[in-house]
PLY file of the C-alpha trace (Angstrom):
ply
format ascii 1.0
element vertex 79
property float x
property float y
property float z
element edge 78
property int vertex1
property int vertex2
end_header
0.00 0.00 0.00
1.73 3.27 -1.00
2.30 6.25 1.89
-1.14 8.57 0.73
-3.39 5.63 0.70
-2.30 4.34 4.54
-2.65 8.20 5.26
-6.21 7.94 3.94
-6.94 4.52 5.80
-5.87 6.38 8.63
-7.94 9.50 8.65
-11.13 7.39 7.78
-10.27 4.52 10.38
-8.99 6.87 13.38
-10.76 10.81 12.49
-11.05 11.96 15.67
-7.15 11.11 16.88
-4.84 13.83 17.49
-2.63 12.03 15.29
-5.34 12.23 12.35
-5.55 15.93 12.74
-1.82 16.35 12.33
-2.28 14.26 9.20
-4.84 16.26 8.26
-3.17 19.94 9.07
0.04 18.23 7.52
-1.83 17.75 4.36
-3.93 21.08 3.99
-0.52 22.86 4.83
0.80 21.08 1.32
-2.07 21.80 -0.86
-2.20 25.07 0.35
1.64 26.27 1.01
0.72 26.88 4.31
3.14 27.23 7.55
3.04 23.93 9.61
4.69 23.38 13.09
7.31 20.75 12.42
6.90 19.99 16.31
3.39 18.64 15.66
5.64 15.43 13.94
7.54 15.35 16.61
4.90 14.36 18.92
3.56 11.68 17.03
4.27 7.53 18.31
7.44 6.32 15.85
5.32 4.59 13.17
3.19 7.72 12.58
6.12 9.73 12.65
7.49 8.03 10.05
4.26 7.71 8.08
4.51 11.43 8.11
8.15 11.90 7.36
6.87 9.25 4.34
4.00 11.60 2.74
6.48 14.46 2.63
8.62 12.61 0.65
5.92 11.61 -1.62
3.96 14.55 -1.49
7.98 15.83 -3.45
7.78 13.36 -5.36
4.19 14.38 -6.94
3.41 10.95 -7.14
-0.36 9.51 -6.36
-2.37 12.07 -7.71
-5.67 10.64 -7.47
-5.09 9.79 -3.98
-3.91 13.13 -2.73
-7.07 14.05 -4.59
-9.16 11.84 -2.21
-7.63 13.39 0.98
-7.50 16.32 0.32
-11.53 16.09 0.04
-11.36 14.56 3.29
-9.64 17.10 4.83
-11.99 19.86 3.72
-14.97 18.07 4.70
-13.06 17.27 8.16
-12.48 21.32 8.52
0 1
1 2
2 3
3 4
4 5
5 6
6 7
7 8
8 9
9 10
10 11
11 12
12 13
13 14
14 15
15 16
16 17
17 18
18 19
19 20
20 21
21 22
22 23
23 24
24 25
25 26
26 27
27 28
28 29
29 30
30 31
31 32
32 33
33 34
34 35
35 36
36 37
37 38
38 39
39 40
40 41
41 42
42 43
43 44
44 45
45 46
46 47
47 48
48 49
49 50
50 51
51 52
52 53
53 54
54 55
55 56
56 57
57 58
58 59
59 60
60 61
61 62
62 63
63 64
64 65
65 66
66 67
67 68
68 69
69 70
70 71
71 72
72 73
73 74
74 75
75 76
76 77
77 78
């Protein structure tokens, strides 16, 4: 399963987890060249920190489009 799509599992599995609203402020600050506090990473458990470190190197990459697609609709409808 490629990095966006377990970011999307996430978000739809676990919405309401601190750790899905860093995901999700991760994300909208990408689509939308916003500021985001690097800390917030930081304070995620190892395997979502990596997960995170993952979709930024993706996210470069450009890769997935249809997927980033899908989340970012879920992070609008989430805000």
């Amino acid at each position: 399963m490629n990095t966006l799509k377990k970011v999307e599992k996430r978000l739809l599995k676990t919405p309401d987890e601190t750790a899905s609203q860093v995901f999700k402020d991760l994300i909208k600050a990408l689509y939308q060249n916003d500021p985001f506090n690097l800390a917030q990473i930081y304070e995620l458990d190892y395997e979502d920190f990596e997960l995170a470190l993952a979709v930024l190197k993706d996210w470069r990459l450009d890769r997935f489009t249809k997927t980033k697609e899908r989340l970012k609709e879920l992070v609008e409808v989430g805000m």
